[in-house]
Each structure stands twice: as C-alpha cells, then as structure tokens.
N, C-alpha and C positions, 0 to 999 in steps of 0.2 A: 504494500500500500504506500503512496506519495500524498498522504491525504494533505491539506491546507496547511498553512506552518504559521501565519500570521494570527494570534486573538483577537477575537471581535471586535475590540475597543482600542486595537493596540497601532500604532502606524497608520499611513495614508492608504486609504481604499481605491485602488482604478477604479476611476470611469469607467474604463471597459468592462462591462458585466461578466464575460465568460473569463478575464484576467483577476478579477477581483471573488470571484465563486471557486477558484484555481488555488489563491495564494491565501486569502484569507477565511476564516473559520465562519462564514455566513450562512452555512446552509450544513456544512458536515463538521462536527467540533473533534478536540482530540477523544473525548467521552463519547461520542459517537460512534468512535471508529475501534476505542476497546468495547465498547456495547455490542460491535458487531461481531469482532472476534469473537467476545464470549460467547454469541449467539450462534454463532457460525460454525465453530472448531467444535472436535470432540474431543472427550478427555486424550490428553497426549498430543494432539494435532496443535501444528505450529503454523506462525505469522510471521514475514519478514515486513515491517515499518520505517519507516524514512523520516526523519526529523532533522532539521540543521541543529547543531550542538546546541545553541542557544536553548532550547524545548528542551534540553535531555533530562534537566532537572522535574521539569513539570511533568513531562510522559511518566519518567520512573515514579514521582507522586502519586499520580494518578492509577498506577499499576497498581498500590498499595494496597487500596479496596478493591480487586478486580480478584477474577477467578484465573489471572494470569501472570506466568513470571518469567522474568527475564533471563534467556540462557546465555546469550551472549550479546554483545556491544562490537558491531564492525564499524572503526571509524576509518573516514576519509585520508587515505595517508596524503593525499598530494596537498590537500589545501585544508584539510582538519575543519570544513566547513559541515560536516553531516555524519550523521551515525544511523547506521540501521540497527533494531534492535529486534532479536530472533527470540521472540516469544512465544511459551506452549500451556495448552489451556491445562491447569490440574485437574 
C-alpha cells in the first residue's frame, strides 16, 4: 500500500483534486488503511506499507491498538526519505 502521507490538517492541499486525494489523508487516513489490513489479512497474513520516515513514528503508534505488528522496517538507503513497514495480522 502507498496510501496518502500528508494529515488532514497538516501542509498545503493541491488544487488538483486527484493530486490532493493522492498525497493527503482526505478520503483514506492512516486508521483506514490498518482498518483495512485488519479486515483484510488472516491471522499470519502480511502487508507491505509505505510511509516517508517523517509518519514512522505515528504508523508505529497507531499499530499499538491494532491486531497488527511490525516485523520489519525496510528503509530507503539512497535518500533515507521512506520506510516500508512488513506487517502480519496476529
């Protein structure tokens, strides 16, 4: 998943509707998208997630109360600007 990386309330929103629905959390939030996991996966099935590092803190918060957890952290070695994070539903 590349879901939106921007918060609602956070930075400037494009004009561009499909650039602005892309980058910021308007329509699919980070709570959305482990909602869907959870709903998704079965016990043991995995998700690979895309966050720029700035989020990494808020994702892993968020994982806290989730039926999901983190197995590993792939970061970006060329420009350290993003981390995937390979999480498996318990």
């Amino acid at each position: 998943s590349n879901p939106p990386w921007i918060k609602m309330d956070a930075g400037i929103v494009s004009p561009c509707r499909a650039r602005a629905l892309a980058r910021t959390e308007l329509s699919c939030s980070m709570q959305d998208v482990i909602s869907a996991c959870q709903y998704l996966l079965r016990p043991g099935g995995s998700a690979f997630i895309l966050y720029p590092q700035f989020r990494s803190r808020d994702f892993a918060q968020s994982l806290e109360n989730s039926l999901l957890d983190t197995i590993k952290i792939f970061k970006d070695k060329d420009s350290e600007k993003y981390c995937v994070f390979h999480v498996v539903k318990r």
